[in-house]
Every structure is written in C-alpha cells, then in structure tokens.
C-alpha positions in Angstrom: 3.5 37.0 -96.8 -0.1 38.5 -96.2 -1.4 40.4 -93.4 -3.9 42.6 -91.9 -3.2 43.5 -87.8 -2.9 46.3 -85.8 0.4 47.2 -84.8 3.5 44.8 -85.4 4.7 47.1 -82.8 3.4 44.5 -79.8 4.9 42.0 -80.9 7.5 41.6 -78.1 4.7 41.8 -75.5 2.6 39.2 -77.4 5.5 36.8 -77.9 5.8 36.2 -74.2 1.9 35.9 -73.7 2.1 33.2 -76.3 5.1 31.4 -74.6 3.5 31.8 -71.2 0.2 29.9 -72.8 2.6 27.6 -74.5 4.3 26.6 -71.2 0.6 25.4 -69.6 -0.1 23.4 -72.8 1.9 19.9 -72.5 0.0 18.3 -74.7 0.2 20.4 -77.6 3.8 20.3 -77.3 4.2 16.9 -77.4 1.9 16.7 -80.5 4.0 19.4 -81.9 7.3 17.7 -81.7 5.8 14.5 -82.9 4.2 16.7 -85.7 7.7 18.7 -86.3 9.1 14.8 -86.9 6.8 13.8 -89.2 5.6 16.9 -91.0 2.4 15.2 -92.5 1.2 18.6 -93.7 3.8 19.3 -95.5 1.8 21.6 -98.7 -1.3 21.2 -96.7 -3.4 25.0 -96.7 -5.3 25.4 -93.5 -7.6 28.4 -93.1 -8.7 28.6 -89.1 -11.1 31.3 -87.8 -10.7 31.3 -84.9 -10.4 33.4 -81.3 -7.3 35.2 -81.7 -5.8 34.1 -78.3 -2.5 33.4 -77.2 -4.0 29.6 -76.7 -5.2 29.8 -80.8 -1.3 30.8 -81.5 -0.1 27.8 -79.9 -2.1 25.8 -82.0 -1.6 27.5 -85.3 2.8 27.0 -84.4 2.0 23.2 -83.7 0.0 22.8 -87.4 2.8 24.9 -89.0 5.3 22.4 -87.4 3.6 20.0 -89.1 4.3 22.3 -92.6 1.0 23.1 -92.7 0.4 26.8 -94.5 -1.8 28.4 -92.1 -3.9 31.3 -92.5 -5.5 32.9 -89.5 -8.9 35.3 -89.4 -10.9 35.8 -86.0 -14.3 34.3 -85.1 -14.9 37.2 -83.4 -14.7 40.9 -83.8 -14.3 41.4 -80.4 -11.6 39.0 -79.2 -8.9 39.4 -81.1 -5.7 40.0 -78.7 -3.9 42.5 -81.5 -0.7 41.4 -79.5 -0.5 37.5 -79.9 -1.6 38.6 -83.9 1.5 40.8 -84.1 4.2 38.1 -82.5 2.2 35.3 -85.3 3.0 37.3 -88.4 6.6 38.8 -87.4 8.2 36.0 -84.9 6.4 32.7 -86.3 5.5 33.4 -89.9 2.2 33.0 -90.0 -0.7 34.8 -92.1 -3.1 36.9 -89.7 -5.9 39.0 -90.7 -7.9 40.3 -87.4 -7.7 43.6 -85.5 -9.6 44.0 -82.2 -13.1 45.5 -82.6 -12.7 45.3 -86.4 -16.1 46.3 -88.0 -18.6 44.4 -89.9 -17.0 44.7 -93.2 -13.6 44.6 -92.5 -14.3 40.8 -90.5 -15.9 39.5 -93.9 -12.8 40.9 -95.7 -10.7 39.1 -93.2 -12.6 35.9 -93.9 -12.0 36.3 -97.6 -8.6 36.2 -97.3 -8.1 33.4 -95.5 -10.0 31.1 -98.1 -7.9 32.7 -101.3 -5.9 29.6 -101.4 -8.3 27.4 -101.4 -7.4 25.6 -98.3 -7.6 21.1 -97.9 -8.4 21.7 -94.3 -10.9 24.4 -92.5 -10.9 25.1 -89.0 -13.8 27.4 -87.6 -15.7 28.3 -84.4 -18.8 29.5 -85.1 -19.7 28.6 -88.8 -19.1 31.6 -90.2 -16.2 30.3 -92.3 -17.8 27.2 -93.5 -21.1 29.7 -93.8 -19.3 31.5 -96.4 -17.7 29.1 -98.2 -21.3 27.9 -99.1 -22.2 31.3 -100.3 -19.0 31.2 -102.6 -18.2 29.1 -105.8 -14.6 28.4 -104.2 -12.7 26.6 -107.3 -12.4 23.6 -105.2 -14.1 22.7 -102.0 -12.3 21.7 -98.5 -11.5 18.0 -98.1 -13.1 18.8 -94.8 -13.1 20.4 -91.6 -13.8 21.2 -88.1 -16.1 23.2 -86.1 -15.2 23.8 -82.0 -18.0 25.4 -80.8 -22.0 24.4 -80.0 -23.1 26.9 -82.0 -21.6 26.2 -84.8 -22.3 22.4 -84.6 -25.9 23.4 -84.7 -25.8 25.5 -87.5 -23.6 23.2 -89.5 -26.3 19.8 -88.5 -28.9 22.1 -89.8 -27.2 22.5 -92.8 -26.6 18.8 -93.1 -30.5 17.8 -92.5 -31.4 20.0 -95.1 -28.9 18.4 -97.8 -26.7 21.6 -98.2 -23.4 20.8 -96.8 -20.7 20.6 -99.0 -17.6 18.8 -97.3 -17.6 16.5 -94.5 -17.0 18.7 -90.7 -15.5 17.0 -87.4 -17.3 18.4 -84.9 -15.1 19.1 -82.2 -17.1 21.0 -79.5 -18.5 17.1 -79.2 -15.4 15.8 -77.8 -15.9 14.8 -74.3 -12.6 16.1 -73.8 -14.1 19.7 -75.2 -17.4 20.0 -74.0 -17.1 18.5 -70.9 -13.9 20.7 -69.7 -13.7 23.3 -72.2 -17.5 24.2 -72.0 -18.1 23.3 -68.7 -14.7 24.7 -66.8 -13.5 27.7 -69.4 -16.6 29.1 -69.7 -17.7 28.9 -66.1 -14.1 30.5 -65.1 -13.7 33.0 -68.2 -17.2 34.2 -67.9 -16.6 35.2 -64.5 -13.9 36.9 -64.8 -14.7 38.6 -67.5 -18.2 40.1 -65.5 -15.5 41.0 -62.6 -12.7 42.4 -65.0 -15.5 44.6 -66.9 -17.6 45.5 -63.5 -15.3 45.1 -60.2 -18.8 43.7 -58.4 -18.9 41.5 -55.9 -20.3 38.6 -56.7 -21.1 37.2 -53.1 -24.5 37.9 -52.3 -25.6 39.1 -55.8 -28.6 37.5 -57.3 -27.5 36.2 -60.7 -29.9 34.6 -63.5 -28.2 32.1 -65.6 -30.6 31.3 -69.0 -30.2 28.3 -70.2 -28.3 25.0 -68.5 -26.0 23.3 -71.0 -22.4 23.0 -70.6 -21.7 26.1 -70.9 -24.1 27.2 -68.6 -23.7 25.2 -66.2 -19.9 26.0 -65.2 -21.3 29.6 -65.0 -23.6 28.8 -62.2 -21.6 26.3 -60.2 -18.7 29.5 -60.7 -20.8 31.8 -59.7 -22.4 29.7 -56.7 -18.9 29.3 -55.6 -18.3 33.1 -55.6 -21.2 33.3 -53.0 -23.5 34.5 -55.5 -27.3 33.5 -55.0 -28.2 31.7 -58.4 -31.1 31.2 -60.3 -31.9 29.4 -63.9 -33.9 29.5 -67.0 -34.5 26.8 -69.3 -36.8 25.6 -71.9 -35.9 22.0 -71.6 -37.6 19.9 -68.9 -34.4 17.7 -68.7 -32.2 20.2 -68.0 -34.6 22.4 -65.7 -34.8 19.5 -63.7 -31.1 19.2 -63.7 -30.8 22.5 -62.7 -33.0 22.1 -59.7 -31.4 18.7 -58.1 -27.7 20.8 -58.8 -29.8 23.2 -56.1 -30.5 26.0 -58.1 -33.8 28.0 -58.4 -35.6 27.2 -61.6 -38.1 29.7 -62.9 -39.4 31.7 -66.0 -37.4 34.7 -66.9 -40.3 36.9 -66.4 -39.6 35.7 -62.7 -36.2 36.3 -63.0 -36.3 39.5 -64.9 -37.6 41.2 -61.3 -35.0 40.6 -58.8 -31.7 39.6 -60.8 -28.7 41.7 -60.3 -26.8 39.8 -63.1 -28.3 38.2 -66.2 -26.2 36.0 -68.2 -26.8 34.2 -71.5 -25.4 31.1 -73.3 -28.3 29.4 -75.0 -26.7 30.0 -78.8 -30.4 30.9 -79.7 -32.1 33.9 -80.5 -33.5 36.9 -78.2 -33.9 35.4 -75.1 -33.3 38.2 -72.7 -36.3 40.9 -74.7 -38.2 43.9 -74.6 -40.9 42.5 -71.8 -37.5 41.4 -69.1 -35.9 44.7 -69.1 -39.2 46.5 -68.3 -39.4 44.2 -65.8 -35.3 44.6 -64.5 -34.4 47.0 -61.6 -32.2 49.8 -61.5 -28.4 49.1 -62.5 -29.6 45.6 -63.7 -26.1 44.1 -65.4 -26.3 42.0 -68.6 -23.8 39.9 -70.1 -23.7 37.1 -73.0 -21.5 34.2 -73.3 -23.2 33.0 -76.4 -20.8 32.7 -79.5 -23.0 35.4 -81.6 -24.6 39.0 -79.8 -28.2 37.6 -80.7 -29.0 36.3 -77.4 -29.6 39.6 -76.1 -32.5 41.4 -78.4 -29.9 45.2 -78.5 -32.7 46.6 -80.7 -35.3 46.3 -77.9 -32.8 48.0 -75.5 -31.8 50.8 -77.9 -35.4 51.8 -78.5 -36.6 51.3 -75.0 -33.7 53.6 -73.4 -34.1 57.2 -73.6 -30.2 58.1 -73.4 -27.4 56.1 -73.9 -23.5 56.3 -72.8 -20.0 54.6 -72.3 -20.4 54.4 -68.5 -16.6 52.5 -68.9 -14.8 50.9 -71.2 -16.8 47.9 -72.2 -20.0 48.8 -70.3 -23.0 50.7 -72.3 -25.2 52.4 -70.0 -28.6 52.4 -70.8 -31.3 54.5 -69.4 -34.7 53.7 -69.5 -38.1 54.6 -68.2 -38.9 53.4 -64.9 -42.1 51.6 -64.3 -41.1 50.8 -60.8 -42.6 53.0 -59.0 -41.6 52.0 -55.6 -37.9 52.9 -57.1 -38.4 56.3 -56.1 -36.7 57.5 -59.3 -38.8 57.6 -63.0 -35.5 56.4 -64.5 -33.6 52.9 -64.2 -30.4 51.8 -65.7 -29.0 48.8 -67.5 -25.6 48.2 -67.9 -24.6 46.4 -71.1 -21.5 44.0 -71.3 -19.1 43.9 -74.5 -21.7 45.2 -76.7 -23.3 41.6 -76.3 -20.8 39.5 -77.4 -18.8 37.2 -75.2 -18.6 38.4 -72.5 -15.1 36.1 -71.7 -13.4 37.5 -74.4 -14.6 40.3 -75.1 -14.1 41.5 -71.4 -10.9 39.3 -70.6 -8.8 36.8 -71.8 -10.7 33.6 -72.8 -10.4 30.1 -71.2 -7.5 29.3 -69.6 -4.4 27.8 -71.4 -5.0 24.5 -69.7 -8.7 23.7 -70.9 -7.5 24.7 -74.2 -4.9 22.4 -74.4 -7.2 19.5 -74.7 -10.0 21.1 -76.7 -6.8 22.1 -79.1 -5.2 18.5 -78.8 -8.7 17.7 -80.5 -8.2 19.8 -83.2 -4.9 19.1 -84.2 -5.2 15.2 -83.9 -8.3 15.6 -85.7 -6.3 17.9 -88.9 -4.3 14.4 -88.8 -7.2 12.5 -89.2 -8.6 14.5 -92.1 -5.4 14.0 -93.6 -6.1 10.3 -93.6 -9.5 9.7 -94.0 -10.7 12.5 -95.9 -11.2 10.4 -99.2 -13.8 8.3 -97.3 -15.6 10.7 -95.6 -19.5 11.5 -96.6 -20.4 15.3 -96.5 -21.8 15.0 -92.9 -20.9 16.1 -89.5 -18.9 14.0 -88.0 -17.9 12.7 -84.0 -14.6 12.8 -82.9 -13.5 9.3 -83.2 -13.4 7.7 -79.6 -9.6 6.9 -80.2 -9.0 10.5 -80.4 -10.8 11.2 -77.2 -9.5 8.8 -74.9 -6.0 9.8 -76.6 -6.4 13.3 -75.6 -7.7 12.1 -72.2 -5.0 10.0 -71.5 -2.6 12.8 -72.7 -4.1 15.0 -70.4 -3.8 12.8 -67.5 -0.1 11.8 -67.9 0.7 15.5 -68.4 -0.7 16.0 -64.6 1.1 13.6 -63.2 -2.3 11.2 -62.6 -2.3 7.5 -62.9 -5.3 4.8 -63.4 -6.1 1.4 -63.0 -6.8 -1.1 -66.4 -8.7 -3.4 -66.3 -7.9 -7.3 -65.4 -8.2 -9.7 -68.5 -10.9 -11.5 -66.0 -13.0 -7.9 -65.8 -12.7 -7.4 -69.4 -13.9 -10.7 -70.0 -16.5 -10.6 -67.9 -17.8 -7.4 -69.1 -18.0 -8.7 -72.1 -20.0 -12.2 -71.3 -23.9 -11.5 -71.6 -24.4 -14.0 -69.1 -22.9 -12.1 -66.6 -24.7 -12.5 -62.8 -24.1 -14.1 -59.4 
C-alpha cells in the first residue's frame, strides 16, 4: 500500500477524532452498512481530493465498505489534519497522500498519485483533480465524477460551455441538501470559529465586512450578526445586494467598507476582490480573512509590496506593516493582520464544518458514487444535477436521524395540486 503523510505516529489521536465525527454522522452510517451488504464497488478505483478531515475519513470508510479502492490527496495545502491521514493508512487501509502545509510541488505530486490507477470514479472539491486530468493523456478517462464545492462547479461549467470536458461531473455543491446547509450553516459556523481560534477577538461590537452574499456568505453574516458583530456587505449582484439589505445588513462599495471595517472576509470564489486601493484605505490592525476555496480572493501581491516589514505576529496570522496615510492615526505606520496565508480561513485556522452538516453534503456524495455506478454508460460529458430522488433521500434521511416527523400529502391534495383547473 502507498502513502505519503506526516507521522503514522498520530494515528491513535486521529482514530478517535474520526470515531467522534463518525458518531455525529447517522446517515453515513446507515449508507455504509447498506453499502457493506451489497458491496457495489467491489473493483471500483475512486481517487477523492478532498479536505483531509475527520468528516472526509468517514466518507472514504463508507466507499471502502462498499469495496471501493480509494485513494485520498487533499484539496488543500492547508487543511489537511496530518492526524485523521495517519489513523486512514494504518487503522483503515486506505491510500493517503497529504501532509499539512505541504508546498506547491509536493500537492501536485500528491495529485498524481491518486490518478495512477486510473480511477472509474473521481471525487474532487475544487477542480483541481479533474483540472489535471485534462492536462494529462490518462490511458483511460473517468466514467465520471463529482465536484462538492461552488468553485469548482464554476470552473468545471466553464469548461463544459467551452466543449472541453471530458467525462460527465455530478455537481454536488448543487444539492439543496449541500448548499443550502453545508454552505449556508458550516461555512457561517466554521468561518467564525476559525477568525476566533486564529485571533481570540471579540466579535460583539466589531465592524465586520462580508464581500459577497451567496450561501456561503451569507451564514457568515447572520453568524457574525448573531455574535453581536455590526455587519456590513459587498456585492456585485443587484439581486443579492438587495437581499443583503431586506436580511438588514448595510450594503455598500468596498471602498466604503475598506474605511471602517475591523474584519474583512471573503467568499466570492473570484479573483482579487479585497486590492491594493482597500488596504490603503483599512485602519490600523485591520484583520483579513478568506473563506474562498482558492487564496485568490485576496490580491497577497498587492499586500507584500505595499508593507514595508513583514512578520509571524502568531501562528497563522502574518503581520503586515504598511505606510499610513491616515493621518489622523497619529502613527505613519498601520498594520494588517493576514489570516491562514489567505486560504480558508475554516480550515486552515480550525477544524472545518461540523460533522453534522457534512453528513448530508457526504450522503450526497456517496449516493451519488452509486449513481455513477449505474448510469454512467448514459451519461453525456456535462455537469450534471443531483437527481431530485437523491436529495429528498438525503433530506428525509436527515430528518429521521433527528428524530423529526412530517405530514404527506392527502390523495385529495395531491390531486388537486395536480388539476390545472384548480380555484374556488
């Protein structure tokens, strides 16, 4: 068996993180003794890249109880919990390749080595797998695969309009039971605590600028509102600036912004959108974070010319120190506090989403592995929804796992619902 971690050493401590995520994930466990029964990936090679969480290890065990050969790489230099990759390789037998803060190079290499077998089924968050298949002559292509984040869905649709893509790709980040939970309540919480793990600021009473209002985005302000923080926005999009401002948060230009925030987050998935001209414009000990899937949303290169000395003011926080046009300051100096070198800030700066959101945006992924094993002879080279059986399964999973029941509807409702002549 193949491998490339950090220490096998933590593989005790990482064993009972994964079982503690395991226990707060019902219904991956009943799709993995369902999938232990009927083992319907019995030969299958799967090559996920993936966070490296103690939430992607309980996936990864459900697909191999399914006999799936899985391969594992991270998504993410940053997020990798060398830990839960130790107790993968030595207690459940699965191929790893990610180390924590892993360079450029070395996250490629771990790439490659998930795709040397040539897997039927890719998993990936972010693109970057798929992205390099297509830069490859594999010997044989994917039957298909899925993609779990926004980012990557773009990318990947991009891809498809221009008539590149090569296998058909489930995109899973469109799941209701992803993006409206996953997106909307992991990233809110994890982004949160990853700002308070990395900082120890209080959050009451800060003023904290939110770009863009998406999912994503918007659990971040409604956590950060709920932590007493006064909240302000950024958008592009009149829909969602409008959204924005009946949810009861401030809507204005970051130029606006740039002046008064205390806190600057990011989760747009696009390109420099906290620049050069906003942190000439930032007060002293201005905080920035991302919780973007790539470090592009903040433009570093800006920053590292702009500052005139740079330090590790902690772990995970760069201090920079710029020039001071703020004259009213009192100092010709200002400083800007960098989180997790830009990437996400979640993960990079705590733990990720909690094991409980992940359990449905994971129940997607697995049931959706099942689908591909079934359908993938029909399927175009597109990106593909999550079929609607799939979601209300998951939902309905969900639901019974919490102990929640619902009403169905009456023959007499369905009939009428149904009847185009409906009225008075």
């Amino acid at each position: 068996m193949k491998y490339d971690i950090k220490d096998k050493n933590l593989r005790n401590e990482g064993k009972k993180r994964i079982k503690w995520a395991m226990d707060r994930m019902p219904v991956l466990e009943f799709i993995r003794k369902r999938f232990g029964k009927e083992k319907f990936l019995k030969g299958v090679n799967i090559a996920a890249c993936l966070h490296v969480t103690t939430e992607t290890a309980v996936l990864a065990i459900t697909l191999k109880e399914a006999k799936a050969k899985v391969k594992l790489c991270a998504s993410n230099p940053l997020s990798t919990q060398d830990d839960v990759a130790a107790s993968l390789v030595f207690d459940y037998g699965i191929e790893v390749f990610a180390i924590k803060a892993e360079d450029r190079n070395t996250y490629y290499r771990h790439i490659n080595s998930v795709l040397e077998n040539n897997p039927e089924i890719t998993l990936d968050d972010g693109a970057d797998l798929v992205s390099t298949i297509h830069k490859q002559a594999l010997t044989k292509l994917p039957w298909a695969g899925t993609e779990e984040t926004t980012t990557g869905v773009i990318r990947l649709r991009a891809l498809e309009k221009e008539g590149g893509l090569l296998y058909p790709i489930v995109a899973v980040n469109d799941a209701y039971t992803k993006h409206l939970f996953d997106n909307r309540y992991g990233t809110g919480q994890s982004t949160l605590d990853g700002i308070i793990r990395a900082t120890n600021k209080l959050i009451a009473g800060s003023s904290v600028v939110v770009c863009g209002y998406g999912w994503c985005s918007k659990g971040i302000a409604k956590r950060a509102e709920g932590l007493g923080a006064n909240v302000s926005v950024c958008e592009v999009e009149p829909l969602k600036a409008l959204e924005a401002a009946m949810d009861g948060f401030k809507v204005l230009p970051l130029k606006e912004a740039a002046k008064n925030g205390d806190i600057f987050i990011t989760a747009t998935g696009d390109i420099n959108v906290i620049t050069r001209e906003h942190f000439l414009l930032m007060k002293d000990r201005a905080i920035i974070a991302n919780s973007g899937h790539f470090n592009v949303e903040i433009d570093l290169d800006s920053l590292e010319k702009l500052a005139v000395k740079k330090r590790e003011a902690k772990p995970l926080i760069t201090e920079y120190i710029l020039k001071s046009n703020r004259k009213a300051a009192g100092s010709e100096t200002k400083r800007i506090y960098l989180l997790g070198e830009g990437r996400l800030v979640n993960l990079a700066c705590a733990e990720g989403h909690p094991a409980e959101v992940m359990d449905l945006s994971f129940a997607n992924q697995a049931f959706c592995c099942e689908y591909i094993v079934k359908n993938y002879r029909n399927m175009e080279k597109k990106v593909y929804k999550v079929p609607q059986n799939i979601d209300e399964k998951v939902a309905r999973l969900k639901l019974a796992t919490m102990g929640i029941k619902i009403d169905k509807l009456t023959e007499q409702q369905k009939k009428y619902l149904a009847n185009w002549q409906q009225g008075t």
